[in-house]
PyMOL CGO cylinders between C-alpha atoms (Angstrom):
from pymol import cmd
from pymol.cgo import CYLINDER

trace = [
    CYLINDER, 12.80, -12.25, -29.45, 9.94, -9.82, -28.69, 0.3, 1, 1, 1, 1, 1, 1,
    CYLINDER, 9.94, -9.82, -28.69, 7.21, -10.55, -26.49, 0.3, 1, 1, 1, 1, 1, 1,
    CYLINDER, 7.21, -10.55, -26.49, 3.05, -9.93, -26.79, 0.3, 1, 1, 1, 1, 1, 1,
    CYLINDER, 3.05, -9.93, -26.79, 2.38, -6.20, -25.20, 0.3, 1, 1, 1, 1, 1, 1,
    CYLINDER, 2.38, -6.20, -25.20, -1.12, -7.22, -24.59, 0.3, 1, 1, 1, 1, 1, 1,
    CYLINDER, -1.12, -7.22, -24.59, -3.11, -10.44, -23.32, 0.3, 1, 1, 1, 1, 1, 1,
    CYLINDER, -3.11, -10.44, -23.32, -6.49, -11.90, -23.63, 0.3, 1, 1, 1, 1, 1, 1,
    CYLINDER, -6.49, -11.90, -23.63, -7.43, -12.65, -19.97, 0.3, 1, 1, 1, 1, 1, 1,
    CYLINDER, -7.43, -12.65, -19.97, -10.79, -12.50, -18.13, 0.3, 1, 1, 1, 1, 1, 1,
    CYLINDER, -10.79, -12.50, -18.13, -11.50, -11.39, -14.68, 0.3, 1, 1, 1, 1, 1, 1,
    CYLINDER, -11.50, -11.39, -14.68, -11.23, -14.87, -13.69, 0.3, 1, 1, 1, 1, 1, 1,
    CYLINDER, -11.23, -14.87, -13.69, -7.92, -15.66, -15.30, 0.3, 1, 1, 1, 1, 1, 1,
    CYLINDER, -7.92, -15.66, -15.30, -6.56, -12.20, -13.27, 0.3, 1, 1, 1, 1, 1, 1,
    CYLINDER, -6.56, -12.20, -13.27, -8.24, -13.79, -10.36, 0.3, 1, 1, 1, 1, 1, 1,
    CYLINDER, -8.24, -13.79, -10.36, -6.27, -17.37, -9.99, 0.3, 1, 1, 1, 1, 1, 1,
    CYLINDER, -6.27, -17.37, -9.99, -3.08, -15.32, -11.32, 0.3, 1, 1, 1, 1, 1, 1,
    CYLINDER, -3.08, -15.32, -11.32, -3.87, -13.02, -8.11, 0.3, 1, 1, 1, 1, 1, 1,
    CYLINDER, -3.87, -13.02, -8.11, -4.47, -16.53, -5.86, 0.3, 1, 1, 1, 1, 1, 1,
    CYLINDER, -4.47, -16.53, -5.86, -1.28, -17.49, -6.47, 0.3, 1, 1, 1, 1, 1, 1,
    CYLINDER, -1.28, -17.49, -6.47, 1.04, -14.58, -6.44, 0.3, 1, 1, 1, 1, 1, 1,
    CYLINDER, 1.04, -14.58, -6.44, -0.74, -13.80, -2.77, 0.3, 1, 1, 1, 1, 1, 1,
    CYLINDER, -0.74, -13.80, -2.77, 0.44, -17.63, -2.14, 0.3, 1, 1, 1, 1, 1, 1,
    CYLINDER, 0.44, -17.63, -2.14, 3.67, -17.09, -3.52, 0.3, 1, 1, 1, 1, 1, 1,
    CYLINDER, 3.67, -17.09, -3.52, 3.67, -14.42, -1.25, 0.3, 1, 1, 1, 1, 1, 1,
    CYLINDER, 3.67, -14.42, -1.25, 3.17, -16.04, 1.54, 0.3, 1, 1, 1, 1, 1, 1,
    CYLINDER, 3.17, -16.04, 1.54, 5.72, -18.83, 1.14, 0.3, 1, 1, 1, 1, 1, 1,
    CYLINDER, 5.72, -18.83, 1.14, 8.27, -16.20, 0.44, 0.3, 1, 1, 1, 1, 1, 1,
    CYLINDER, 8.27, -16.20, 0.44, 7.51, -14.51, 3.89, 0.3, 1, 1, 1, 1, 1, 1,
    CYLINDER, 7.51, -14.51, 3.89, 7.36, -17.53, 5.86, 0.3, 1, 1, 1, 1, 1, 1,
    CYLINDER, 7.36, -17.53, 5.86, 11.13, -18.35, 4.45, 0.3, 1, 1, 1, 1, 1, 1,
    CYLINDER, 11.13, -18.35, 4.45, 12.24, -14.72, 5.01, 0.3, 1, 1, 1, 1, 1, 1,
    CYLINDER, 12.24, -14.72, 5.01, 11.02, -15.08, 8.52, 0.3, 1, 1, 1, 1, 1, 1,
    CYLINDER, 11.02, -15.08, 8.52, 12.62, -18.15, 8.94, 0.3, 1, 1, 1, 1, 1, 1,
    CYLINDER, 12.62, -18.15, 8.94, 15.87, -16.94, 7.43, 0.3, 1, 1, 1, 1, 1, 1,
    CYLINDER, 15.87, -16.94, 7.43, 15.98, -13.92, 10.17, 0.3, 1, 1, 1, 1, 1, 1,
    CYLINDER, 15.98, -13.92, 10.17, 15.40, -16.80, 12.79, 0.3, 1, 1, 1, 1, 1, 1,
    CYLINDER, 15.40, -16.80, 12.79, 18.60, -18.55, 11.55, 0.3, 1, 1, 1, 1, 1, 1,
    CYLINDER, 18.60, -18.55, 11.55, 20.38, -15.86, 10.70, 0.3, 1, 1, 1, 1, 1, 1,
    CYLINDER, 20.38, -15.86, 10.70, 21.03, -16.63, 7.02, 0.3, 1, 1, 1, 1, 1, 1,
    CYLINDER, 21.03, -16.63, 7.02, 21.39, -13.33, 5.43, 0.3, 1, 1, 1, 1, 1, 1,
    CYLINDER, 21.39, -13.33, 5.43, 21.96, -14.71, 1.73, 0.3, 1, 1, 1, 1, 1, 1,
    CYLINDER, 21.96, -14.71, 1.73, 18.65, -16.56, 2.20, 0.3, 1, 1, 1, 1, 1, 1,
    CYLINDER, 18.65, -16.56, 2.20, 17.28, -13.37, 3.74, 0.3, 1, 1, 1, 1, 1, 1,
    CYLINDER, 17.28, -13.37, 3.74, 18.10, -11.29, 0.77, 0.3, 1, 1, 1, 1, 1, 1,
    CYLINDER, 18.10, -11.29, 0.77, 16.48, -13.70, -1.92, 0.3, 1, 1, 1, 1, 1, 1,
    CYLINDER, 16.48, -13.70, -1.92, 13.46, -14.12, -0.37, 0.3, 1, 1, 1, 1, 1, 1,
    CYLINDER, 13.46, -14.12, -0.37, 13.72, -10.21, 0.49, 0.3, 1, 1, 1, 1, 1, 1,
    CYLINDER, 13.72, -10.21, 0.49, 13.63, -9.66, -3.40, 0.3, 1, 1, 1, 1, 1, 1,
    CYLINDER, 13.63, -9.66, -3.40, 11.04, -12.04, -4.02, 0.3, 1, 1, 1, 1, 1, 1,
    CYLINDER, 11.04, -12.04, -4.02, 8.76, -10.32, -2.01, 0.3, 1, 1, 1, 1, 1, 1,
    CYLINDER, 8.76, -10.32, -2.01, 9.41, -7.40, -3.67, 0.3, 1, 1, 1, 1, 1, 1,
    CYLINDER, 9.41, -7.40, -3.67, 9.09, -8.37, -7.09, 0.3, 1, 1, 1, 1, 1, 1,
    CYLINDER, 9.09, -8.37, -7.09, 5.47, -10.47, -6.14, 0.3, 1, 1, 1, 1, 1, 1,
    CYLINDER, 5.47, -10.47, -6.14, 4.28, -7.42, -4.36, 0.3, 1, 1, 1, 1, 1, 1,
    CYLINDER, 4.28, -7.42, -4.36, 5.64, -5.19, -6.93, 0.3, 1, 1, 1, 1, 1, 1,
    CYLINDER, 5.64, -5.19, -6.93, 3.47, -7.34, -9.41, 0.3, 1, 1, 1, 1, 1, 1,
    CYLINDER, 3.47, -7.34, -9.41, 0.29, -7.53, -7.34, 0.3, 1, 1, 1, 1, 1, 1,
    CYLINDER, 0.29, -7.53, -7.34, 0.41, -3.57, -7.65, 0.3, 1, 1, 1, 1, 1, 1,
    CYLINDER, 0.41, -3.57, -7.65, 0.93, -3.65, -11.20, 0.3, 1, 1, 1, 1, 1, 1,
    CYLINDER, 0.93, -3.65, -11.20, -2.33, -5.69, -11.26, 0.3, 1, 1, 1, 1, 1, 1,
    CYLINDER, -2.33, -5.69, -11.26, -4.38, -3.98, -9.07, 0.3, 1, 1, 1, 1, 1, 1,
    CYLINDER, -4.38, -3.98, -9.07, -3.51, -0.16, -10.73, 0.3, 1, 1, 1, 1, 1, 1,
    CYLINDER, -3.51, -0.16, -10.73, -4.98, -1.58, -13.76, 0.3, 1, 1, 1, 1, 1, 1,
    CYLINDER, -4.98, -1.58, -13.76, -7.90, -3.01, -12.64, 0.3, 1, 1, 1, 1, 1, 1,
    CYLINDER, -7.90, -3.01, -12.64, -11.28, -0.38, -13.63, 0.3, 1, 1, 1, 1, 1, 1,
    CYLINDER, -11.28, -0.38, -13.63, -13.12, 0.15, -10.32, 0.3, 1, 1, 1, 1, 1, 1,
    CYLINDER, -13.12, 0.15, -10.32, -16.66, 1.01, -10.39, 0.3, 1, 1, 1, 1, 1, 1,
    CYLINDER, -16.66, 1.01, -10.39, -19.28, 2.84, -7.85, 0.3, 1, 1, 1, 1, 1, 1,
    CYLINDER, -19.28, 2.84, -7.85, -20.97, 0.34, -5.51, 0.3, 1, 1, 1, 1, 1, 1,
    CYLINDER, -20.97, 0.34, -5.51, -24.11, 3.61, -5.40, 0.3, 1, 1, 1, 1, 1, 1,
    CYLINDER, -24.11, 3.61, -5.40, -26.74, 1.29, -6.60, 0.3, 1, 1, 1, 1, 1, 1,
    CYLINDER, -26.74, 1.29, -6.60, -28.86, 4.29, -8.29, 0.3, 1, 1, 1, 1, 1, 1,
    CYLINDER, -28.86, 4.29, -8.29, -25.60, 4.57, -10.90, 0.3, 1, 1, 1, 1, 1, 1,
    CYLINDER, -25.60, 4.57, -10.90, -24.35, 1.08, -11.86, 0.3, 1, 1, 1, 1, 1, 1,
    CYLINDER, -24.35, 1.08, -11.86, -20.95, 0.59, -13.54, 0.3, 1, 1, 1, 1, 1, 1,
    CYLINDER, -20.95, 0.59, -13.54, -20.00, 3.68, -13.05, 0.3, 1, 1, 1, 1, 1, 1,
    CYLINDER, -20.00, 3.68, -13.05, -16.26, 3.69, -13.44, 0.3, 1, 1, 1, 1, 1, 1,
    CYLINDER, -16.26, 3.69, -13.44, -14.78, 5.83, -10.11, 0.3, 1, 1, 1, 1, 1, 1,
    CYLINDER, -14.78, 5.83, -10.11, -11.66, 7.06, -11.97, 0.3, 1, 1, 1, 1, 1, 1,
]
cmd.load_cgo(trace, "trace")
Protein backbone atom coordinates (compact mmCIF):
# COMPACT_ATOMS: atom_id res chain seq x y z
CA UNK A 1 0.00 0.00 0.00
CA UNK A 2 1.31 3.48 -0.89
CA UNK A 3 -0.16 6.54 0.27
CA UNK A 4 -1.09 10.17 -1.66
CA UNK A 5 2.27 12.51 -1.29
CA UNK A 6 0.12 15.47 -1.78
CA UNK A 7 -3.47 16.78 -0.64
CA UNK A 8 -6.06 19.13 -1.82
CA UNK A 9 -6.79 21.25 1.31
CA UNK A 10 -7.70 24.95 1.72
CA UNK A 11 -6.62 27.32 4.34
CA UNK A 12 -9.68 26.48 6.11
CA UNK A 13 -9.37 22.73 6.02
CA UNK A 14 -5.49 23.43 7.59
CA UNK A 15 -7.33 25.62 9.97
CA UNK A 16 -9.92 23.03 11.82
CA UNK A 17 -6.98 20.33 11.32
CA UNK A 18 -4.86 23.02 13.42
CA UNK A 19 -8.15 23.46 16.02
CA UNK A 20 -7.95 20.18 16.83
CA UNK A 21 -4.42 19.05 17.06
CA UNK A 22 -4.01 22.33 19.56
CA UNK A 23 -7.10 20.46 21.41
CA UNK A 24 -5.56 17.27 21.22
CA UNK A 25 -2.88 18.99 22.68
CA UNK A 26 -4.33 20.12 25.38
CA UNK A 27 -6.05 16.94 26.57
CA UNK A 28 -2.75 15.22 26.27
CA UNK A 29 -1.16 17.81 28.74
CA UNK A 30 -3.86 17.87 31.14
CA UNK A 31 -3.39 13.81 31.41
CA UNK A 32 0.43 14.15 31.52
CA UNK A 33 -0.04 16.56 34.33
CA UNK A 34 -2.29 14.45 35.98
CA UNK A 35 -0.14 11.38 35.52
CA UNK A 36 2.94 13.31 37.37
CA UNK A 37 0.28 14.07 40.17
CA UNK A 38 -0.31 10.28 40.60
CA UNK A 39 2.76 9.18 39.88
CA UNK A 40 1.96 6.86 36.95
CA UNK A 41 5.03 6.85 34.92
CA UNK A 42 3.63 4.41 32.08
CA UNK A 43 0.76 6.92 31.72
CA UNK A 44 3.37 9.67 31.91
CA UNK A 45 5.35 8.33 29.06
CA UNK A 46 2.31 7.90 26.56
CA UNK A 47 0.97 11.02 26.97
CA UNK A 48 4.76 12.30 26.97
CA UNK A 49 4.92 10.92 23.30
CA UNK A 50 1.72 12.19 22.32
CA UNK A 51 2.68 15.49 22.92
CA UNK A 52 5.50 15.09 21.02
CA UNK A 53 4.19 13.66 18.02
CA UNK A 54 1.02 16.56 18.03
CA UNK A 55 3.58 19.21 18.53
CA UNK A 56 5.92 17.62 16.20
CA UNK A 57 2.94 17.83 13.64
CA UNK A 58 1.80 21.37 14.41
CA UNK A 59 5.50 22.30 13.29
CA UNK A 60 5.31 20.35 10.28
CA UNK A 61 2.25 22.53 9.49
CA UNK A 62 3.29 25.71 10.36
CA UNK A 63 7.01 25.38 8.32
CA UNK A 64 4.91 24.96 5.36
CA UNK A 65 2.63 27.53 5.63
CA UNK A 66 3.78 30.79 2.92
CA UNK A 67 3.90 33.91 5.13
CA UNK A 68 3.44 37.18 3.59
CA UNK A 69 4.41 41.03 4.53
CA UNK A 70 1.69 42.73 6.58
CA UNK A 71 3.61 46.43 4.82
CA UNK A 72 0.42 47.51 3.30
CA UNK A 73 2.30 49.52 0.33
CA UNK A 74 3.51 45.70 -0.91
CA UNK A 75 0.63 43.20 -0.55
CA UNK A 76 1.24 39.44 -0.72
CA UNK A 77 4.50 39.72 -0.62
CA UNK A 78 5.81 36.34 0.38
CA UNK A 79 8.61 37.09 3.45
CA UNK A 80 10.71 33.98 2.63
Amino acid sequence: MTYKKRFNLNPSDIDVIETCLRKELHVCSEKYQESVKQKNAKEKDCSKQGIAAITALLGKIHNQKIWFDGDPDKPWVPKG
